[in-house]
C-alpha positions in Angstrom: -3.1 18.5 7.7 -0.8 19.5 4.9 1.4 15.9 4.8 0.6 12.2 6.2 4.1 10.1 6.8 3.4 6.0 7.6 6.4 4.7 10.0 6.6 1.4 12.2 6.1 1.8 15.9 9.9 1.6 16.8 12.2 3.1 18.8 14.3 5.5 16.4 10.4 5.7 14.0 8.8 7.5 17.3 11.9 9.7 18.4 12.6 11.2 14.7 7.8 11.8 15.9 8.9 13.2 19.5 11.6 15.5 18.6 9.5 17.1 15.8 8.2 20.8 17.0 4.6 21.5 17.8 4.5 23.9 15.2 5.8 21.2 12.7 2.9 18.6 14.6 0.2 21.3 13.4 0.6 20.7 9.9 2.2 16.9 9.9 -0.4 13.5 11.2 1.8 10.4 11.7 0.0 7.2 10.6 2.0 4.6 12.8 1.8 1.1 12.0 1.6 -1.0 15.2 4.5 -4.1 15.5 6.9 -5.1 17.8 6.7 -7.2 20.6 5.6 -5.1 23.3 3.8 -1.7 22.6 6.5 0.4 24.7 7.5 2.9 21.9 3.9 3.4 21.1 3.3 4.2 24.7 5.9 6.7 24.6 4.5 8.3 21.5 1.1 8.2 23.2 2.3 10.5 25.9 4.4 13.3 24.0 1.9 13.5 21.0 -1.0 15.3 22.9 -3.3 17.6 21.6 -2.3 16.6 17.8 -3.9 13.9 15.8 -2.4 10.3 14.2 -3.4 7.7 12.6 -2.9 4.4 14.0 -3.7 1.0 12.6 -1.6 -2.7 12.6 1.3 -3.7 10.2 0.4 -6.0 8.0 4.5 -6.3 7.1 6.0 -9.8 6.8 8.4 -10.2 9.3 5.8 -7.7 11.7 3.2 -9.9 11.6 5.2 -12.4 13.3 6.3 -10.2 16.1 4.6 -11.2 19.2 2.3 -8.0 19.8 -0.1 -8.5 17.0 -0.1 -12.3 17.4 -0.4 -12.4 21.1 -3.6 -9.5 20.5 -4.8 -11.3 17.2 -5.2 -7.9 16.1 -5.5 -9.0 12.2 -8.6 -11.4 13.5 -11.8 -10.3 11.6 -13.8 -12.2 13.5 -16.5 -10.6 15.4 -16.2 -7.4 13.5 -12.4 -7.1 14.2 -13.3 -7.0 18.0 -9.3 -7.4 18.9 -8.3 -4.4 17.1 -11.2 -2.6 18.0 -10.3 -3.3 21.7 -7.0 -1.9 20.8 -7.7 1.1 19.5 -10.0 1.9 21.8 -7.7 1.3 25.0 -5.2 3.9 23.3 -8.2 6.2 23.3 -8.3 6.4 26.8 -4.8 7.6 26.7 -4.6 9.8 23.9 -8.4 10.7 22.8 -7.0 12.3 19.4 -6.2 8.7 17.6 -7.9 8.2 14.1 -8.4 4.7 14.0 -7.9 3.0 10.4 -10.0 0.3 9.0 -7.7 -1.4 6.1 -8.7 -5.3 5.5 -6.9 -8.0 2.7 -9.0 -9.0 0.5 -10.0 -12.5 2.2 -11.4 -10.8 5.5 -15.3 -11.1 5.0 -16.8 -7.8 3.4 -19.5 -8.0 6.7 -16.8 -7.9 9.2 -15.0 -4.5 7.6 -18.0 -2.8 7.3 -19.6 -3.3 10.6 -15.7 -2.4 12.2 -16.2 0.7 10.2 -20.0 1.7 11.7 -18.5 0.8 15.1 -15.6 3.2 14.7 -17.5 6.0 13.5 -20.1 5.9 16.0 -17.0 6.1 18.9 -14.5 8.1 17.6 -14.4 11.8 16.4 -12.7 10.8 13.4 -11.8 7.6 11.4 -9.8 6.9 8.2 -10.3 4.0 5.5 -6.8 2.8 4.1 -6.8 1.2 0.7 -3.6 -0.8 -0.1 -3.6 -0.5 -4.2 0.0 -1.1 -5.2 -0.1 0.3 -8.8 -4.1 0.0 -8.5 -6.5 -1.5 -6.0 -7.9 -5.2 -6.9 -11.4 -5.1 -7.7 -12.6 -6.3 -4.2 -10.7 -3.3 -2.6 -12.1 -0.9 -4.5 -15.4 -2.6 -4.2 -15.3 -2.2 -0.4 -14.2 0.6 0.1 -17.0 2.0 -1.7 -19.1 0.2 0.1 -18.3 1.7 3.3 -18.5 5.0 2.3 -22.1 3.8 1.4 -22.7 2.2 4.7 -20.9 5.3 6.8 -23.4 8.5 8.1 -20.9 10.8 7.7 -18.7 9.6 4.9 -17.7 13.4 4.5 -15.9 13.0 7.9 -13.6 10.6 6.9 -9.7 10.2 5.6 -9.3 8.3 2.9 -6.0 6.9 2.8 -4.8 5.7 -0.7 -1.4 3.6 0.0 0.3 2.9 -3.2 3.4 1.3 -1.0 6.5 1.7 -3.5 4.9 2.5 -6.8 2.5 4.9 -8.5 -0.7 4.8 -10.5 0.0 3.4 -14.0 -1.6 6.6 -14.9 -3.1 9.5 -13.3 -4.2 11.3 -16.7 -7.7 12.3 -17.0 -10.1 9.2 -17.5 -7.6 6.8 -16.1 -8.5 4.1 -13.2 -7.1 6.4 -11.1 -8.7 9.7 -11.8 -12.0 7.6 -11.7 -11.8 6.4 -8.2 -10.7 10.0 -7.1 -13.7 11.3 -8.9 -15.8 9.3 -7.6 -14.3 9.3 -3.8 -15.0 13.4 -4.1 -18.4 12.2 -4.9 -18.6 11.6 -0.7 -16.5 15.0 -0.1 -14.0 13.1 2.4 -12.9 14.8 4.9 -8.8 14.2 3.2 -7.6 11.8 0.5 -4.2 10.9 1.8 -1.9 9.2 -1.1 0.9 7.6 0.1 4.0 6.2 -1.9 7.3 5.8 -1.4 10.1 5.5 -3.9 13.3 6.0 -1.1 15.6 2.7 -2.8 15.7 -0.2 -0.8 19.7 -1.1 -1.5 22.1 1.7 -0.2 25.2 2.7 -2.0 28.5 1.0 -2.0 30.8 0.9 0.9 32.4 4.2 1.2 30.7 6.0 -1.5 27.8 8.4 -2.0 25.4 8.8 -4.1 21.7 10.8 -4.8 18.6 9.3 -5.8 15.7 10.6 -6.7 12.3 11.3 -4.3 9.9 10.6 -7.3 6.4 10.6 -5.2 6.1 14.6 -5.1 6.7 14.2 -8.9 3.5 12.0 -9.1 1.4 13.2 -6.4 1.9 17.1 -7.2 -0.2 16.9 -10.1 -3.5 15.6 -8.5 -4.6 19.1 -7.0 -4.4 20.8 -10.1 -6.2 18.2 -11.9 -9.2 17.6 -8.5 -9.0 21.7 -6.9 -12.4 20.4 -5.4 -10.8 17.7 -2.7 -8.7 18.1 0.3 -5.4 16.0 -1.9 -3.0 15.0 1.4 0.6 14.5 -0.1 2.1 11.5 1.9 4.9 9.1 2.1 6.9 6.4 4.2 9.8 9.4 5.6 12.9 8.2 3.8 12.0 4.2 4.7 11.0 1.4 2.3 8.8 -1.0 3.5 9.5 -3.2 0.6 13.3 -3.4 1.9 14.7 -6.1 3.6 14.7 -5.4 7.5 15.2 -8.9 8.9 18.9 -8.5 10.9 21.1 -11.9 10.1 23.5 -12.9 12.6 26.9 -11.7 10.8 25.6 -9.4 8.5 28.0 -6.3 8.6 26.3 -2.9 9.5 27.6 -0.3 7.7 27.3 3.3 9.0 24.5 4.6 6.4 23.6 8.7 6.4 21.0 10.3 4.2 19.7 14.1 3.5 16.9 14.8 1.9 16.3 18.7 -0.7 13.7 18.9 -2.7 13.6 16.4 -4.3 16.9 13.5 -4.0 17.6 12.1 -1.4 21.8 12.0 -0.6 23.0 8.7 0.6 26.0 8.2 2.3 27.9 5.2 3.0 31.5 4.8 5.1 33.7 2.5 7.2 33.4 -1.2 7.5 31.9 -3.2 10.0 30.1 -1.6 13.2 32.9 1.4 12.4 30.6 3.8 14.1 32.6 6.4 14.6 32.6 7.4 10.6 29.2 9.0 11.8 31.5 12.1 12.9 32.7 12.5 9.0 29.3 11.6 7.3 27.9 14.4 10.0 30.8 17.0 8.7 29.8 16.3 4.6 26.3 16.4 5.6 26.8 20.3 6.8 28.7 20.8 3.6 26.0 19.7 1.3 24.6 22.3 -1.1 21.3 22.6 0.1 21.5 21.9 3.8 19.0 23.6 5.6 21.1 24.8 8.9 22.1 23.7 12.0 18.9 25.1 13.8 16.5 23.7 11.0 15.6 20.3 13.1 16.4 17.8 15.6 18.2 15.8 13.2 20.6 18.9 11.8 21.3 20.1 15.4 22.6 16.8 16.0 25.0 16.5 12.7 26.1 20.4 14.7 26.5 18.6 17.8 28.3 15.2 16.5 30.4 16.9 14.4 31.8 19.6 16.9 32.0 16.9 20.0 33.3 14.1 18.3 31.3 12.4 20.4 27.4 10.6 21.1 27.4 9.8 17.7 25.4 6.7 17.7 24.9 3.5 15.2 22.8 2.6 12.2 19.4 2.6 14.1 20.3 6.4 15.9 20.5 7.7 12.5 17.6 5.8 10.7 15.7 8.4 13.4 17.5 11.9 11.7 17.0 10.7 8.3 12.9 10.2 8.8 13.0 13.5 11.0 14.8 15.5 8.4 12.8 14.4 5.6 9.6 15.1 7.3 10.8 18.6 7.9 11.8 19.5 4.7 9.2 18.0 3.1 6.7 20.7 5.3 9.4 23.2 3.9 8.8 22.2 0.5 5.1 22.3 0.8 4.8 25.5 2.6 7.3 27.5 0.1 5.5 26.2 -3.0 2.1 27.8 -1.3 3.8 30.7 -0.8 5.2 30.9 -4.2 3.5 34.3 -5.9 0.4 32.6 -8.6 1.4 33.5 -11.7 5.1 33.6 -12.0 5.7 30.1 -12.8 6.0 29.3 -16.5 4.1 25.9 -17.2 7.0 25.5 -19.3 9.2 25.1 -16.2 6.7 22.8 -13.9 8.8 19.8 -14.1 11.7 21.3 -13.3 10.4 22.3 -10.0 10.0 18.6 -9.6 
């Protein structure tokens, strides 16, 4: 696993997942947070997904937990060890065996509860992660328990620590700050990953027909870690061009703007034209998308073949939600790009100089 992306189980979230290659799926683990009111999409996901593993654990986003699959499942319920969301992950076990159930809590749930979900889980699945929510840095309970599961845990070292930041970063990450402290001490257990995620994609768009470029700060932050902890499996993750933080509850009579974004190392271009449900604008955003400096190519992904395709049929271009599926797929290749070409970059010939250019 080279990059861990959260995304809402949705309809556009899992097709930007489906259409990614299997070469791609080697290197890439979803972690889907469950919502919705049916669990359709996940099923879908369930079946294409195969052989390669994902995370899976419940939303614990506003207007999600108010959609009728988690209240109708009670899958937040601690009671009983979590025995609801326990139940769920272990029916989508029997349809996709590579799921890595998560145990993530709030800070009310009883410390008992947590830990015994967490000895359950390991003694049933091949693999389980523990996701921290720590925006800026985790509240002393958090960090409390999550220690004291990896205490409780026989195989702590076989475990994915997932460290969601949500839209920020660590105050600090220099040596001797909160943060370099908990990694320190998480290496202590020799996790099987630490997984940080972040996002900082904006959660207002640009103007009506304008453009503008805004930068992906969480490779900024994140790229730093490994050189400071070489000794732990660092995961670089974020939320795949989305913002849970943004507003995402549709108002009758709210104008939907036809909205296009491109991700290069490391801005995202964002892309705003027409007026109201003027969906065929998609055809021009698609044409300056294919003009953009550092496009990748029309064979690079799913979502580029289909800027090819729209653009040269004039046609099938679809609305708002269509391309809320290329922008996530796009960005999740090219973030594998970027990873795999600054691997491959010779030691040796960077000046240390010129390191936060690269960023």
């Amino acid at each position: 696993m080279k990059y861990a992306a959260c995304l809402r189980v949705g309809l556009n979230d899992i097709k930007a997942l489906t259409n990614l290659e299997h070469p791609r799926r080697d290197l890439f683990t979803p972690l889907l947070d469950m919502r919705g009111n049916d669990d359709r999409h996940l099923q879908s996901f369930l079946k294409d997904w195969t052989d390669h593993p994902f995370f899976m654990d419940i939303s614990r986003g506003k207007k999600d937990v108010q959609e009728s699959f988690i209240a109708t499942h009670d899958l937040h319920n601690p009671l009983n060890a979590f025995h609801a969301k326990k139940t769920f992950f272990k029916n989508i076990q029997t349809t996709n065996p590579t799921i890595i159930p998560v145990i993530s809590w709030s800070d009310d749930d009883a410390q008992r509860d947590v830990v015994q979900l967490a000895l359950s889980l390991e003694r049933e699945f091949d693999a389980i992660a523990i996701r921290m929510f720590c925006p800026e840095k985790p509240t002393p309970t958090s960090r409390n328990r999550l220690f004291s599961i990896m205490d409780s845990l026989a195989r702590p070292s076989g475990v994915h620590v997932i460290l969601d930041f949500i839209a920020s970063a660590p105050p600090s990450t220099a040596a001797g700050s909160d943060f370099d402290r908990l990694l320190k001490n998480l290496n202590t257990y020799a996790p099987s990953s630490i997984v940080l995620l972040s996002t900082s994609f904006p959660i207002d768009k640009p103007a009506s027909n304008s453009s503008r470029s805004a930068t992906c700060y969480d490779v900024a932050w994140q790229s730093t870690i490994n050189q400071s902890l070489p000794s732990a499996n660092i995961v670089y993750g974020d939320y795949a061009a989305t913002n849970p933080t943004a507003p995402m509850e549709y108002v009758i009579g709210m104008p939907v703007l036809p909205f296009g974004c491109y991700y290069t190392p490391t801005e995202w271009w964002q892309r705003r034209k027409g007026g109201d449900k003027e969906f065929n604008n998609y055809i021009d955003i698609a044409k300056e998308i294919r003009r953009l400096p550092g496009y990748h190519g029309d064979d690079f992904c799913w979502a580029t073949r289909e800027y090819a395709r729209i653009e040269m049929t004039n046609a099938g271009y679809g609305n708002n939600g269509t391309w809320n599926g290329y922008r996530i797929n796009q960005h999740i290749c090219a973030i594998l790009k970027s990873i795999a070409d600054q691997q491959n970059s010779a030691p040796g010939t960077i000046d240390p100089d010129e390191i936060d250019d690269l960023f």
